[in-house]
Backbone bond lengths (Angstrom), bond angles and torsions (degrees), N, CA, C in turn:
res aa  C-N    CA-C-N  psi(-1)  N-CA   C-N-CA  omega(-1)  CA-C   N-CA-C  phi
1 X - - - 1.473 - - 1.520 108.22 -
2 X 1.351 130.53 138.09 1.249 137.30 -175.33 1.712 111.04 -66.49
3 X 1.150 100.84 161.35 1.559 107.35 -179.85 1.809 101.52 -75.13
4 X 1.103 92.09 116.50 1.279 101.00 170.03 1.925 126.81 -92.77
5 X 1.791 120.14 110.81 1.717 101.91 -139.75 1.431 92.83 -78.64
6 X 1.036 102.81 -169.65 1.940 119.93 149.52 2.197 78.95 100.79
7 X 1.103 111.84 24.66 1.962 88.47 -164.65 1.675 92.79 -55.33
8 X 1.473 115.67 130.43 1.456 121.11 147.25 1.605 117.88 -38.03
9 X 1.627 112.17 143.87 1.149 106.56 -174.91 1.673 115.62 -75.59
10 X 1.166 127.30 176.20 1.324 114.29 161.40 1.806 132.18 -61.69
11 X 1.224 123.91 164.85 1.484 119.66 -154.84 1.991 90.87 -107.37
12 X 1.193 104.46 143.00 1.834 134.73 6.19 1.333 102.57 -102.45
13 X 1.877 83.79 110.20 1.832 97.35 154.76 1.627 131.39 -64.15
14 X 0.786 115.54 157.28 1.721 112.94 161.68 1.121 131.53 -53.98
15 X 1.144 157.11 69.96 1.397 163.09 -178.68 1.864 98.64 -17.46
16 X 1.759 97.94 128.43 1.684 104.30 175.03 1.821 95.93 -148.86
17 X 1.393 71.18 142.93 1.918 109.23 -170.08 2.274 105.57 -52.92
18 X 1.453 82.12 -4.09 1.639 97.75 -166.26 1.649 95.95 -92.63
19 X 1.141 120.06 -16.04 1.446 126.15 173.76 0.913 128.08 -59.24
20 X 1.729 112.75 -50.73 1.347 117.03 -173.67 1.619 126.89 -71.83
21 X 1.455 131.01 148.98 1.512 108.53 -171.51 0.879 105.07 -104.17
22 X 1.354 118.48 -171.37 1.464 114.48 -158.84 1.996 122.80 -87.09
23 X 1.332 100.68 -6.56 1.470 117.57 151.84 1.477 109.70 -37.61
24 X 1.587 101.35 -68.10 1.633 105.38 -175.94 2.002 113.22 -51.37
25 X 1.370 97.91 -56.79 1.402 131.17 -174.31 1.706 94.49 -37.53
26 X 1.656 99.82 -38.36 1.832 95.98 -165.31 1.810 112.32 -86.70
27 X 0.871 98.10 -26.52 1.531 126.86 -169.95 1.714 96.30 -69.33
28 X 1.568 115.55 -54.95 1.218 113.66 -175.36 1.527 120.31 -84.92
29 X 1.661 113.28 -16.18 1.310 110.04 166.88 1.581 108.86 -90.40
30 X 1.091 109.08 -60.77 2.011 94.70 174.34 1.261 124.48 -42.01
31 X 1.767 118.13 -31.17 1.637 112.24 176.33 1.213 93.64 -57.96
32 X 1.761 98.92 -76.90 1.745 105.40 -159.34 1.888 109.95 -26.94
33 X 1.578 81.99 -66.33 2.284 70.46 -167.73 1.085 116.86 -37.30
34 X 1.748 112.68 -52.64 1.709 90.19 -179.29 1.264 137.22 -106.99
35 X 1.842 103.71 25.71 1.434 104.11 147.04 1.398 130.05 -55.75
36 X 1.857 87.80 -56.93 1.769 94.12 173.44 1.520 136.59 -49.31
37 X 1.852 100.45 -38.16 1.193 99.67 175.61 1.312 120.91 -74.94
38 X 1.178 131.95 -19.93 1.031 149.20 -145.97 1.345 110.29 -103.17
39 X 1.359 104.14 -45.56 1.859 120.61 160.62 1.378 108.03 -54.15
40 X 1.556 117.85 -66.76 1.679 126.38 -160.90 1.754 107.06 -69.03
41 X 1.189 129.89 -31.60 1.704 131.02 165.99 1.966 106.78 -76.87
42 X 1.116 89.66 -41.48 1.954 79.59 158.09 1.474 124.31 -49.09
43 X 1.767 112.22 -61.63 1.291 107.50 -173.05 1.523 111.92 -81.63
44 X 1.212 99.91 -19.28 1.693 105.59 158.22 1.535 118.09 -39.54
45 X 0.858 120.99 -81.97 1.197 158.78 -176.49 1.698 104.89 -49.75
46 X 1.254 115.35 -41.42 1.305 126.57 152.19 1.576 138.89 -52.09
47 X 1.486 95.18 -57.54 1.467 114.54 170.94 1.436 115.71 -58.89
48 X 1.709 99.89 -50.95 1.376 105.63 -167.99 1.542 117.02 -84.01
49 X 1.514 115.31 -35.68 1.682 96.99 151.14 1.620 131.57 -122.62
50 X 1.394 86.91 45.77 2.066 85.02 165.04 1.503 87.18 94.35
51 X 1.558 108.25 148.14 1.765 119.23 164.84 1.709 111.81 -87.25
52 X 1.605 106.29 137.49 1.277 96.42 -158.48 1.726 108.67 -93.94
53 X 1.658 109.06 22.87 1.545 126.84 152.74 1.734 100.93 -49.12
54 X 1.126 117.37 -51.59 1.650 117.80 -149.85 1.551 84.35 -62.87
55 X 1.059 115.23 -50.74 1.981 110.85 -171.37 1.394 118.10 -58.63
56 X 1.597 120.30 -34.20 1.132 126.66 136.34 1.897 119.19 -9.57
57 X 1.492 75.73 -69.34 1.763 82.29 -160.78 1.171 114.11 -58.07
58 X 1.382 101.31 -54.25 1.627 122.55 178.36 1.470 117.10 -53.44
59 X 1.530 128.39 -5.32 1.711 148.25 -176.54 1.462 70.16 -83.44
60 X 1.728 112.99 -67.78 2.335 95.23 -139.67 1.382 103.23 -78.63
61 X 1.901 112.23 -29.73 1.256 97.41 -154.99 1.822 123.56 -116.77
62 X 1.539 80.72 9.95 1.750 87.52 -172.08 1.569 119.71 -77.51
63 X 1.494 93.68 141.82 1.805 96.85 168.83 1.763 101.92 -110.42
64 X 1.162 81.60 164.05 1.757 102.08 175.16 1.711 118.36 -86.93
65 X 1.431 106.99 119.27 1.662 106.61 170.72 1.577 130.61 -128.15
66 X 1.034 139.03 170.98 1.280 130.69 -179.40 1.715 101.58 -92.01
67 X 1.629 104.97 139.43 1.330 119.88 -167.00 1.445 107.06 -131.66
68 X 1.286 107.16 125.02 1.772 115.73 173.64 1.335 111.45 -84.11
69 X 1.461 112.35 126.45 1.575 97.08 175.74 1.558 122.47 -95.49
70 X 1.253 108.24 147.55 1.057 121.57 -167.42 1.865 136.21 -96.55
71 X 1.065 101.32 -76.93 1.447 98.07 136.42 1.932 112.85 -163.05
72 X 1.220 114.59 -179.21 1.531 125.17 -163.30 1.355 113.82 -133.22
73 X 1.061 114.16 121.27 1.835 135.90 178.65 1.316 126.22 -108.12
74 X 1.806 125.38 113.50 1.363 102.44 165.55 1.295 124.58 -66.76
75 X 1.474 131.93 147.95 1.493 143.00 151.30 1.844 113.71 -71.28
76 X 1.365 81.73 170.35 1.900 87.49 179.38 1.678 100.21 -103.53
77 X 1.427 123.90 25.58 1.199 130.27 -163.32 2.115 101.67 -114.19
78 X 1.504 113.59 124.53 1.681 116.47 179.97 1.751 83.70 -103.50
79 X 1.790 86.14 154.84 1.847 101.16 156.75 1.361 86.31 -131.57
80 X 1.317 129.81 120.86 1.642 117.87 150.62 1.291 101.25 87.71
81 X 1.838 123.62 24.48 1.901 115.67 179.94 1.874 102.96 83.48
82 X 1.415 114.12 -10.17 1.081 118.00 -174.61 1.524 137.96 -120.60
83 X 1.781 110.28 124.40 1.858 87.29 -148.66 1.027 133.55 -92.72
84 X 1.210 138.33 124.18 1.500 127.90 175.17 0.923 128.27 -32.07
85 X 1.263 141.00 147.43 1.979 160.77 -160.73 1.766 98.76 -146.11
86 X 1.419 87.76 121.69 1.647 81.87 169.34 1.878 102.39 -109.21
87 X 1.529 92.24 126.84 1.703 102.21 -171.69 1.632 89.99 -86.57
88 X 1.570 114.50 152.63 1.150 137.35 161.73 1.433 122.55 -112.09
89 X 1.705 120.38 122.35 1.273 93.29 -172.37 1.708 104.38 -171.71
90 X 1.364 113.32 158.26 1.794 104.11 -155.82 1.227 91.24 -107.01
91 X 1.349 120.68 167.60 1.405 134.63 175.71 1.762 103.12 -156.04
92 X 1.268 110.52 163.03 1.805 143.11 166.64 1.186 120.86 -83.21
93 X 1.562 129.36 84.66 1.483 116.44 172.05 1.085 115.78 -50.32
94 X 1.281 122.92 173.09 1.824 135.46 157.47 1.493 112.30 -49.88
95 X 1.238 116.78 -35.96 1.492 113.63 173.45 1.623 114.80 -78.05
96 X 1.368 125.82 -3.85 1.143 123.52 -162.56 1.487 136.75 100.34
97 X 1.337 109.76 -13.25 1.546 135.68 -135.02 1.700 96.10 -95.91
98 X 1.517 129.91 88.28 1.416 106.32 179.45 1.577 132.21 -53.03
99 X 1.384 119.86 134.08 1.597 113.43 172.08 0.960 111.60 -135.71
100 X 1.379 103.35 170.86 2.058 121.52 -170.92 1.342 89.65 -120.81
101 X 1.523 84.26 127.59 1.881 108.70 158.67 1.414 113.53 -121.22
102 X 1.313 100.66 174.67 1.821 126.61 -169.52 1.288 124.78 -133.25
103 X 1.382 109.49 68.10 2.149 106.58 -168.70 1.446 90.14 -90.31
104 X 1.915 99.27 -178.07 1.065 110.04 -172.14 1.742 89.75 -135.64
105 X 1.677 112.24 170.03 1.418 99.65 164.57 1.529 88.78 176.00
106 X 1.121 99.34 162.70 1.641 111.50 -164.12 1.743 96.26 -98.89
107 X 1.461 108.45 -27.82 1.692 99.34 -178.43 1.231 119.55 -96.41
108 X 1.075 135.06 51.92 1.601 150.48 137.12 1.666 99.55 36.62
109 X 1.522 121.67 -75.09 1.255 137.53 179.18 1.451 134.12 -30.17
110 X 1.569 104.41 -24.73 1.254 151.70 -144.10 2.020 95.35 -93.61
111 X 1.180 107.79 -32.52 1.213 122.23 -173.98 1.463 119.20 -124.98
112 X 1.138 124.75 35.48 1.538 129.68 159.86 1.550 102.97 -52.60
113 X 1.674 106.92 -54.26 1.214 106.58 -168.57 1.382 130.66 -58.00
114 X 1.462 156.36 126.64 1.224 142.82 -155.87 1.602 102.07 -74.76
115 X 1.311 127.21 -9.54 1.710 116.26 -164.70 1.038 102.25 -118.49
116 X 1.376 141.57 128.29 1.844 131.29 172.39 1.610 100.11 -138.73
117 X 1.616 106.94 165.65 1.423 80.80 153.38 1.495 116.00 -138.34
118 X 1.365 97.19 -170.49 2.040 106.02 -152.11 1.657 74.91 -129.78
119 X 1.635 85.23 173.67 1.742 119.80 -174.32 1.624 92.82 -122.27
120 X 1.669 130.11 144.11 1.002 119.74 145.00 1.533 100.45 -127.54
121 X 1.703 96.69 -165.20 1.891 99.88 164.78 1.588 89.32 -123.21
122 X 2.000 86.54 139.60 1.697 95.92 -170.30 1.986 91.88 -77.81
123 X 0.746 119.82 -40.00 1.548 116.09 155.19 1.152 122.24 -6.54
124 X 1.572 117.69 -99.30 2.042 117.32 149.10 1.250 101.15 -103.72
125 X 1.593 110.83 101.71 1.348 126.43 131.47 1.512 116.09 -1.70
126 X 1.548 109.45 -77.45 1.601 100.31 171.79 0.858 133.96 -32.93
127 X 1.247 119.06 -25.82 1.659 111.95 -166.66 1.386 114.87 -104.76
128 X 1.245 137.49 89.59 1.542 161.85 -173.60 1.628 137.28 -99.10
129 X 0.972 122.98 144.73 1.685 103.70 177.45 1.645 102.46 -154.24
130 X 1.357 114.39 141.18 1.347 114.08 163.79 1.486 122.07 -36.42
131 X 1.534 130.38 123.17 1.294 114.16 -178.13 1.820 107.40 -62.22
132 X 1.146 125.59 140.64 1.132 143.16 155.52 1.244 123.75 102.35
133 X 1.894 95.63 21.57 1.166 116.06 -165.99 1.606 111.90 -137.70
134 X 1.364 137.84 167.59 1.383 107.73 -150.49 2.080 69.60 -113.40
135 X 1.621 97.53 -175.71 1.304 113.75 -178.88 1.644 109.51 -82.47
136 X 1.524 104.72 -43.51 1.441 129.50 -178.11 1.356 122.43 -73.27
137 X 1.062 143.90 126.46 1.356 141.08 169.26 2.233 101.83 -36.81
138 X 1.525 92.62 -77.36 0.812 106.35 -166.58 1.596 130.86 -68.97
139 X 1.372 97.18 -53.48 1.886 98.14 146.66 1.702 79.16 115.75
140 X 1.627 103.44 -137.64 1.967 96.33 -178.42 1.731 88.09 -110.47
141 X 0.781 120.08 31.73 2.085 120.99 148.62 1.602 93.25 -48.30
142 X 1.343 113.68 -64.82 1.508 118.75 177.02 1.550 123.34 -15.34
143 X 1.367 110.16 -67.61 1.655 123.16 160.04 1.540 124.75 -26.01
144 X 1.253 117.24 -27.54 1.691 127.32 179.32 1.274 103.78 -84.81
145 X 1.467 136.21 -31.61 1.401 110.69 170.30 1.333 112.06 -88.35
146 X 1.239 120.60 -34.20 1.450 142.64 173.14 1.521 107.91 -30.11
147 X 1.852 99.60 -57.42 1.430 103.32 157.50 1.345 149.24 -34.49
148 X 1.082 97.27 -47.62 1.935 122.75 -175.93 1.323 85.00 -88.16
149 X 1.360 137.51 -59.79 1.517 123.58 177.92 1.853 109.62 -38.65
150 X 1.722 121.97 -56.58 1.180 108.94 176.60 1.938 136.55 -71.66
151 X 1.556 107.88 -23.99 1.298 112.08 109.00 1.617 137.03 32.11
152 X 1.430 82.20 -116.25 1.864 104.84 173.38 1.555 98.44 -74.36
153 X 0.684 127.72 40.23 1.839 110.06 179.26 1.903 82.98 -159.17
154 X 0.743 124.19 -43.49 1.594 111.18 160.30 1.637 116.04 -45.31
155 X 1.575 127.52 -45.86 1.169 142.75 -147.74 1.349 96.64 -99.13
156 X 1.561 109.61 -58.75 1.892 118.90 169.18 1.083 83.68 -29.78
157 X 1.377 147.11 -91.30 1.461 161.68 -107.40 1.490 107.32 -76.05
158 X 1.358 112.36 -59.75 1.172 132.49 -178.99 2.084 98.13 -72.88
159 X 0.722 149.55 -60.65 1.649 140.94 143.83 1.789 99.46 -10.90
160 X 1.170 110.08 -87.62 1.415 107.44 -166.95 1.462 124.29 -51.34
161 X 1.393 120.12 -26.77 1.242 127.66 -174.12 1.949 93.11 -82.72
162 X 1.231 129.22 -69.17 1.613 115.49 154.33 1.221 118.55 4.08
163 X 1.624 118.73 -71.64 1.329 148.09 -133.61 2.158 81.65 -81.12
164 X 0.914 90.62 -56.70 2.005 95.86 -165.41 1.142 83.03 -78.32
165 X 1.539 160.74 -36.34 1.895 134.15 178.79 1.559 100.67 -70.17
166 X 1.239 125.02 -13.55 1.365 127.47 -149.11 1.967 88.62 -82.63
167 X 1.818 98.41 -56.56 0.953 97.80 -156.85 1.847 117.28 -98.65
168 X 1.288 96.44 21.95 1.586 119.99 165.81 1.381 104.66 -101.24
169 X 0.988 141.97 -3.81 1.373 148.41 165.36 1.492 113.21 -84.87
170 X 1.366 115.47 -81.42 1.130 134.32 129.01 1.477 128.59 15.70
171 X 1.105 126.69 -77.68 1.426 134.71 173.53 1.549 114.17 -85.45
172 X 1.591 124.15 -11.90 1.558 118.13 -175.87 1.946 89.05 -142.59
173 X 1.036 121.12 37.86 1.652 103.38 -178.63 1.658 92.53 -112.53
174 X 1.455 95.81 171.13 1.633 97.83 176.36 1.303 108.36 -114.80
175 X 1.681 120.70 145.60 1.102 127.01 -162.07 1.961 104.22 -70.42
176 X 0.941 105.66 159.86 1.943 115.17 176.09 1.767 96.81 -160.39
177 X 1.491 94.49 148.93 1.768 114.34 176.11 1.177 97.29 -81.35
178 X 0.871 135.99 156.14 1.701 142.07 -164.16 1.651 105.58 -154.50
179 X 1.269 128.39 151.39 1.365 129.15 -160.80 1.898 93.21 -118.59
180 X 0.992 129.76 121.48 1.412 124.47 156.58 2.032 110.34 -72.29
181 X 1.706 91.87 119.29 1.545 95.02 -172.35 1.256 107.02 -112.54
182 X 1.224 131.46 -12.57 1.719 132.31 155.24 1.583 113.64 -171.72
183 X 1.293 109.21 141.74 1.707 134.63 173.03 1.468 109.17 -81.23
184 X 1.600 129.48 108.68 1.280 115.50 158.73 1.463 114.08 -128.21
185 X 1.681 119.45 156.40 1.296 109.18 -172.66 1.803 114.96 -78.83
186 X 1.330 112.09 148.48 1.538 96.84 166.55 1.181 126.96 -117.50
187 X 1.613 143.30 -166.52 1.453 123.97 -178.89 1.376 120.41 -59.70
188 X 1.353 112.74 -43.42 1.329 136.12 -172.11 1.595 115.75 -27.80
189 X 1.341 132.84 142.68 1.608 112.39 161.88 1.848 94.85 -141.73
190 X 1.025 108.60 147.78 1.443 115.22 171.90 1.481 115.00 -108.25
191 X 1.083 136.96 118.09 1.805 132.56 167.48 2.165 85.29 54.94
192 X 1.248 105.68 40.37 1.561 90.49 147.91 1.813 91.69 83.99
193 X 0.776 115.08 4.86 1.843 108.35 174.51 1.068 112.28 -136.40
194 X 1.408 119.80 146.92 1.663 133.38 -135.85 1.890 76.05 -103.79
195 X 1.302 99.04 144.26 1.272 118.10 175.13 1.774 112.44 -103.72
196 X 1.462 115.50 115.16 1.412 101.90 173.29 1.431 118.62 -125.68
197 X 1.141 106.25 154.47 1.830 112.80 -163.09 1.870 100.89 -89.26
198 X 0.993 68.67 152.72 2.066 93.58 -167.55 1.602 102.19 -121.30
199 X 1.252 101.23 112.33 1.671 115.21 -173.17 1.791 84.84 -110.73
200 X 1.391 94.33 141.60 1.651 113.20 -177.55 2.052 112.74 -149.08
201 X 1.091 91.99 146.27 1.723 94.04 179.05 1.624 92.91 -113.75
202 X 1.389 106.43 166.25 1.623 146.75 178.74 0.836 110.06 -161.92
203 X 1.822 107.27 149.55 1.645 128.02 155.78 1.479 106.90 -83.47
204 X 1.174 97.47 145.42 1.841 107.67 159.08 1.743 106.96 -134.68
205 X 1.195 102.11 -162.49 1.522 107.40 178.20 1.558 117.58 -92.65
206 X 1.605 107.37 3.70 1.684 115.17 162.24 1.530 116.54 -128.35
207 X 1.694 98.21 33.58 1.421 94.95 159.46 1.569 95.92 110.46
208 X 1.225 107.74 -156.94 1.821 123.54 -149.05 1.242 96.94 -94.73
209 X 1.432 150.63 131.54 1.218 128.95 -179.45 1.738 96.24 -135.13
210 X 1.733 117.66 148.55 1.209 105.00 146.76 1.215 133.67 -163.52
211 X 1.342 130.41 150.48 1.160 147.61 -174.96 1.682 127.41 -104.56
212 X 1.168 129.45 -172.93 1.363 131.26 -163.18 1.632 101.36 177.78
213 X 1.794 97.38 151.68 1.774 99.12 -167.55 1.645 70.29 -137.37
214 X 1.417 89.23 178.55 1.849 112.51 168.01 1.682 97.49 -97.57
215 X 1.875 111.29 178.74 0.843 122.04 -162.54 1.450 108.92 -178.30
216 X 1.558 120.07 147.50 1.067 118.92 176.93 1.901 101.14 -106.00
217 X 1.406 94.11 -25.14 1.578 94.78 -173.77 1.178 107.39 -139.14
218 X 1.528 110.49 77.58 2.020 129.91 -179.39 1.275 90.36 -68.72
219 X 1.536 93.93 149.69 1.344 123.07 -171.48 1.963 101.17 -100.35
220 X 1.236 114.68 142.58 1.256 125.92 -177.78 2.012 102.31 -25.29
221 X 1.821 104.48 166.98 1.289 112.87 163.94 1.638 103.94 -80.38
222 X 1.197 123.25 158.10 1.620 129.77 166.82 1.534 88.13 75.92
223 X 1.209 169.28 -58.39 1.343 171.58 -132.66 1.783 96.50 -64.58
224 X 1.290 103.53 167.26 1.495 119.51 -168.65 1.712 101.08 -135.32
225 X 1.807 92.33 114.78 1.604 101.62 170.38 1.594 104.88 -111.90
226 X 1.614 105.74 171.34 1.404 100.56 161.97 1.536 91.19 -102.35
227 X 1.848 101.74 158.61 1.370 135.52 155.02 1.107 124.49 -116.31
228 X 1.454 125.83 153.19 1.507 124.13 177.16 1.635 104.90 -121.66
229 X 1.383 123.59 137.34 1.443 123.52 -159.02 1.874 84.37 -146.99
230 X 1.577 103.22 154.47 0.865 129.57 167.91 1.494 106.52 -93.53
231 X 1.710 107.53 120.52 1.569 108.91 -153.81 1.586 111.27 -81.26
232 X 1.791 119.89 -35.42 1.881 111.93 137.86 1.273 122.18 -31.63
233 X 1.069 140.52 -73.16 1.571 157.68 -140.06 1.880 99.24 -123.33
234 X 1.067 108.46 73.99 2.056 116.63 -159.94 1.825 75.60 -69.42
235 X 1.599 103.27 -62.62 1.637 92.24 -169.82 1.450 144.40 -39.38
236 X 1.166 104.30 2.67 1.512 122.48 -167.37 1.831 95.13 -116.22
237 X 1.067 121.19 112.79 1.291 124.78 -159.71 1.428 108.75 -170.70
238 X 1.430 113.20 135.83 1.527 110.82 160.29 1.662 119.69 -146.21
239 X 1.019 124.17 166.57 1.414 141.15 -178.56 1.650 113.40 -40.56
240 X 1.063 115.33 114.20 1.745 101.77 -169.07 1.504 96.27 -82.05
């Protein structure tokens, strides 16, 4: 049989980023993006209109009080084409205790009148909202990026967990000639090029074994790659 080049060095090699196929490659760029994005419009979305826990709270634990209004501001913030106003305005706890709150509400009109009333929790006082109005800008709208954030962090996960079998193989497996036995395309595309999986056979010392990686640039049918396999566990193998 001809010399076949590229032989992997002997183990333990150095682990390289050139190992992994593009399975892994997809897993860790589709999580990541839409973890990140998905994370950063969450806390966005958080910061910029209130966590929609506080409305939560204000469902089990709020009482009703009389509220002086104070004064009213537009924001650069729409719900529905429509813009938020942040109302300012004092109220009387149950203990007596005067406080200042901060609602929000899209109907402006709603408050000509100087007296309205708000919900707080006698718990934290601070935390208050116009009755009929939520605490949060956004409310659980929030949850949809939040989503795609949990999502990408499912997928990251599943990438990274790849990424460490990849490179326990990899750095302690033993090299084998491997036969490429067919090229097919799969959904996948990386930077715009169709990714196709490469199914390959080997011998080991329990017989014929075989495996297959993805690829942006598969190597011919009938062609000869090296593989590296864990010589217990032959099935666990990848593309050197």
């Amino acid at each position: 049989m001809p010399e076949l080049p590229g032989t992997p060095p002997p183990a333990p090699r150095p682990f390289r980023l050139r190992a992994l196929d593009a399975t892994a490659w997809f897993r860790l760029l589709f999580g990541g993006i839409w973890l990140t994005v998905g994370g950063i419009v969450t806390v966005v979305f958080t910061v910029v209109g209130g966590p929609f826990w506080n409305d939560i709270a204000l469902d089990r634990h709020g009482v009703k009080a009389n509220a002086i209004m104070g004064t009213m501001e537009a924001t650069n913030t729409r719900v529905n084409r429509q813009r938020v106003h942040r109302v300012h305005y004092v109220f009387t706890d149950r203990d007596g205790v005067e406080r200042h709150g901060v609602g929000q509400t899209t109907e402006p009109w709603r408050f000509y009148a100087p007296r309205f009333q708000i919900e707080y929790d006698p718990g934290r006082p601070g935390l208050s909202r116009i009755s009929g109005e939520r605490s949060s800008v956004f409310g659980l709208l929030v949850l949809f990026p939040f989503g795609f954030a949990a999502v990408g962090a499912f997928v990251f996960a599943l990438g990274m967990r790849r990424v460490l079998a990849v490179r326990r193989i990899y750095v302690r497996g033993e090299p084998a000639r491997a036969e490429v036995t067919a090229v097919s395309p799969t959904l996948m595309r990386i930077n715009r090029r169709r990714v196709m999986r490469v199914d390959y056979t080997f011998d080991t010392i329990m017989g014929r074994m075989t495996g297959r990686t993805n690829t942006v640039h598969p190597p011919p049918v009938g062609s000869q790659i090296w593989i590296l396999h864990l010589p217990s566990e032959p099935k666990r193998n990848v593309a050197a």
